[in-house]
N, C-alpha and C positions, 0 to 999 in steps of 0.2 A: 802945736799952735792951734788955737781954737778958730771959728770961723771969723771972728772981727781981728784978728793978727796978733792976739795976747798970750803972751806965754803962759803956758800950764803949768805951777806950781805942785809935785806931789808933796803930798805931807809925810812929814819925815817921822819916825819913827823915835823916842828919847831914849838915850843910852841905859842900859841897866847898871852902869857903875860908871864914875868918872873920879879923878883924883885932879885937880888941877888941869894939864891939858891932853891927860890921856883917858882915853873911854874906849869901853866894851856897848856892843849893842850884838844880842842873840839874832840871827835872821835863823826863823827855824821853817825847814821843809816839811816835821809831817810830827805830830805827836798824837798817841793813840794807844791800844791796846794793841800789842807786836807779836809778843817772845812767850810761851810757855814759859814758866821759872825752870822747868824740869827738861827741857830741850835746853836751856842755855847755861843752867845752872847743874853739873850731876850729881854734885851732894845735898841737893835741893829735896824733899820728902812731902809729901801732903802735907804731915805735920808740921812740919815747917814754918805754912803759909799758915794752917789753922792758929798756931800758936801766936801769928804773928799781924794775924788780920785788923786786928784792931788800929793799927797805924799803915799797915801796909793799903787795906785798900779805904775810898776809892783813888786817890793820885796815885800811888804805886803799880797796882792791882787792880784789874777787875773781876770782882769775884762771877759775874755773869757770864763772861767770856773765859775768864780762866786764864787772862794772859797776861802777864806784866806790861806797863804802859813804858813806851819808849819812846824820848824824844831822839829827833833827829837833825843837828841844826849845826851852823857854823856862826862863828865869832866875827864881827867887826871889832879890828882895834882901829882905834886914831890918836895917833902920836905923834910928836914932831916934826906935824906937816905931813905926814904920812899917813895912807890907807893901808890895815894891815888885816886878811884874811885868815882865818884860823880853820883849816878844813873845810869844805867843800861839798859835803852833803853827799846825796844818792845821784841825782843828776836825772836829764831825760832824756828818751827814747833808746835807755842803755837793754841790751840784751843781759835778763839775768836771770839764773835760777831758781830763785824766790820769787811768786807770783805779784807780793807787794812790789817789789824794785822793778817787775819788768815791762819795759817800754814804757814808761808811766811820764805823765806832764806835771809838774808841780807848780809850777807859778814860781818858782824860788828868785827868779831874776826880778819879778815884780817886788817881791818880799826885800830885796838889796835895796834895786831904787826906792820905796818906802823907808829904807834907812838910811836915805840921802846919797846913795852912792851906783854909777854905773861901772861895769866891769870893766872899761878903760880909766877910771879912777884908780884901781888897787896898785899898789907899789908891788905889793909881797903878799904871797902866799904860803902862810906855813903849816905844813903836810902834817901832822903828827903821829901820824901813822897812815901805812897804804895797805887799810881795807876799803871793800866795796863800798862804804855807807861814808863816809870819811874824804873820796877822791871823784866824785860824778861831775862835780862842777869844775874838774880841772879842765872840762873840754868838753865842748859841744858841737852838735852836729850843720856842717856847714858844705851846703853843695855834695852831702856825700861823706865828707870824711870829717872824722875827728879832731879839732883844731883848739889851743887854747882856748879858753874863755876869755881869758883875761891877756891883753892882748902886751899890755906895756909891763906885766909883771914875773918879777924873780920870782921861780916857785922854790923853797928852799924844802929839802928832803932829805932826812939821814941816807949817809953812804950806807951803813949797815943795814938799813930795812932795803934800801934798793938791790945789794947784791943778793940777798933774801928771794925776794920774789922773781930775781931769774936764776935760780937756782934751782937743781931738781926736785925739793921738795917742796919748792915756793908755788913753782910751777903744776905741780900736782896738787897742789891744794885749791885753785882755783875753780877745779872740777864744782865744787861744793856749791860756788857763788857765780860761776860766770868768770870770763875772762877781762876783769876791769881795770889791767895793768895795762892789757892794747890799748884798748882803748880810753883808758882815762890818765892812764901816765905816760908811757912811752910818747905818746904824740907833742908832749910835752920837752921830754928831753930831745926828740928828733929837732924840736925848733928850735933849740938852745936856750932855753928860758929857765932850766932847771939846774940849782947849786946843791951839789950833796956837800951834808955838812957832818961834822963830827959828833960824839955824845953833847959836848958842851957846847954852845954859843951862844956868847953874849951878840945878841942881837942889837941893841941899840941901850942905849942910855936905863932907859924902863924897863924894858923886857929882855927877860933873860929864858933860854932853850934847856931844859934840863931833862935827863936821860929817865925815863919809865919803863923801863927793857920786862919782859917777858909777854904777855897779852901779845904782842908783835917784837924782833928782835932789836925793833930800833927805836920802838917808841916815845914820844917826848912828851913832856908837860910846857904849860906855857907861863913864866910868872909876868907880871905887872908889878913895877915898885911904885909905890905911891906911898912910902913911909909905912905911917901906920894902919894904911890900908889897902895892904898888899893883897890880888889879887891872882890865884891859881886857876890855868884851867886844863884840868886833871885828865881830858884826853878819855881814853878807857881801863883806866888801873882801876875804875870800876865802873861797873853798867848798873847798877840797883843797890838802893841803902840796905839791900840783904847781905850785897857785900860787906858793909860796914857792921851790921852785927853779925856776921859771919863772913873776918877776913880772911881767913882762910880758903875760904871757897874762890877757885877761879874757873874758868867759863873755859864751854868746851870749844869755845872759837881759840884760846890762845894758843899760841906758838910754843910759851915753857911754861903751862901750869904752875912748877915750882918755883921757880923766878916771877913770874907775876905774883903767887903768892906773897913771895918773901918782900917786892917791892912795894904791894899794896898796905902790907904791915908796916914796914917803914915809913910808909907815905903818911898814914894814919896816925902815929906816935909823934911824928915829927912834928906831925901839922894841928895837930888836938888843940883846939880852944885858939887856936891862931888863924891866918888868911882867911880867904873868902875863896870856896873853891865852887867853880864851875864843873863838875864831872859832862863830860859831852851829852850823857845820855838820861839826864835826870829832866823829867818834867818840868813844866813852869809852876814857878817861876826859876828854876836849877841852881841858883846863887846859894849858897848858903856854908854853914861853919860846922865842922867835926867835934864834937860833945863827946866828953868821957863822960860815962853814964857803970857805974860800978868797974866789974871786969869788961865791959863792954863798952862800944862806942855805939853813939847813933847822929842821925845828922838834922842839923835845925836852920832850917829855911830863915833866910833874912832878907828885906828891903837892902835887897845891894847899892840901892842912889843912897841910902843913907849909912850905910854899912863903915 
């Protein structure tokens, strides 16, 4: 309320895709110059990038800095009356082993309410995988401890990626990133707010859960039907349209190398010249469509309000 007793109107942010009465809106926490190619990429070569500079930077690439540009952001859906979260971001004041994620303030909550929505709005949050950059906003800090954010909502989370990360090799892996299953999941399932779900579910009417397994063991993709303009969001079956002219390559964050492979090539042949895919970590504006381009794919940015 302002000082004469009028309500403050924020301005709302316009959905980046809508199909009738379902819509996507990016809330993104942090995009910039991030990830070496060659820290996140091992088959990755100077060559590589020289060969490839011409497209790569500057949205992909910054050749100044030397580091691939990564977004970092989560999905509003709104669908049948319902507020639906896709991911979660980095989150703040988390303890973490990368100097970008740690203890850091984002504003991301401001970035929600600019897209017309407070965290006791969401119905659903759907996890699509539990790494660090992906689950920060499952829970924030409150008199001390860890506590959902989102207070009235199902967080829905593969069974299989949850028994993953307490598991002894889940668990050792977190050395890498910080411990952000304490604190940003389990405080979650302590409340009872969190449904593990199987590879497949059909989540409602429009959206459909479909399995992305190796990057992490449980990972999902998110579809949207809207007929003929169906919309994917692809999660991390790939981090850089490098992947896409070199599917083969997978990142030395995943879980099965080989299986990520295999599932990013399917992903790719399947989806060519079809949906509108959202990859989690592609720059703005991130919408856009899979191009057969010879033996090769590559990927072409589209007005997804018009898409």
């Amino acid at each position: 309320m302002n000082s004469e007793g009028a309500r403050i109107v924020r301005p709302q942010v316009s959905p980046h895709w809508q199909s009738g009465d379902v819509s996507l809106t990016r809330i993104v926490e942090s995009e910039g110059p991030l990830l070496s190619p060659f820290e996140l990429l091992p088959d990755c070569t100077p060559d590589h990038i020289a060969s490839n500079l011409s497209w790569l930077a500057p949205r992909f690439y910054d050749p100044q800095a030397q580091l691939l540009v990564i977004t970092i952001q989560s999905f509003l859906i709104r669908a049948g009356g319902k507020a639906i979260l896709v991911d979660a971001c980095s989150g703040d004041h988390k303890d973490r082993q990368r100097p970008f994620f740690h203890r850091r303030e984002w504003g991301w909550l401001e970035k929600l309410a600019m897209a017309g929505a407070r965290p006791e709005d969401i119905d659903f949050v759907l996890c699509s995988h539990l790494h660090v950059d992906h689950v920060g906003w499952n829970t924030r800090l409150e008199n001390g401890r860890w506590v959902p954010t989102f207070p009235n909502a199902r967080y829905l989370i593969s069974r299989r990626e949850w028994d993953y990360w307490r598991s002894d090799p889940g668990v050792a892996s977190l050395a890498r990133t910080g411990d952000f299953i304490s604190d940003s999941v389990t405080p979650v399932v302590d409340a009872g707010q969190a449904d593990l779900i199987d590879d497949r579910h059909g989540f409602c009417g429009c959206i459909d859960i479909e399995p992305g397994h190796g990057h992490t063991p449980g990972q999902f993709t998110v579809r949207l039907g809207g007929g003929r303009k169906d919309v994917i969001l692809a999660a991390d079956v790939m981090h850089t349209p490098l992947q896409i002219r070199y599917p083969h390559w997978s990142t030395h964050f995943c879980v099965d190398p080989d299986l990520a492979r295999r599932t990013r090539q399917d992903f790719l042949k399947r989806h060519c010249n079809g949906p509108l895919i959202f990859p989690a970590h592609f720059p703005s504006p991130t919408g856009g469509r899979i191009v057969r381009d010879g033996d090769h794919y590559h990927f072409e940015y589209q007005d997804a309000s018009r898409a």
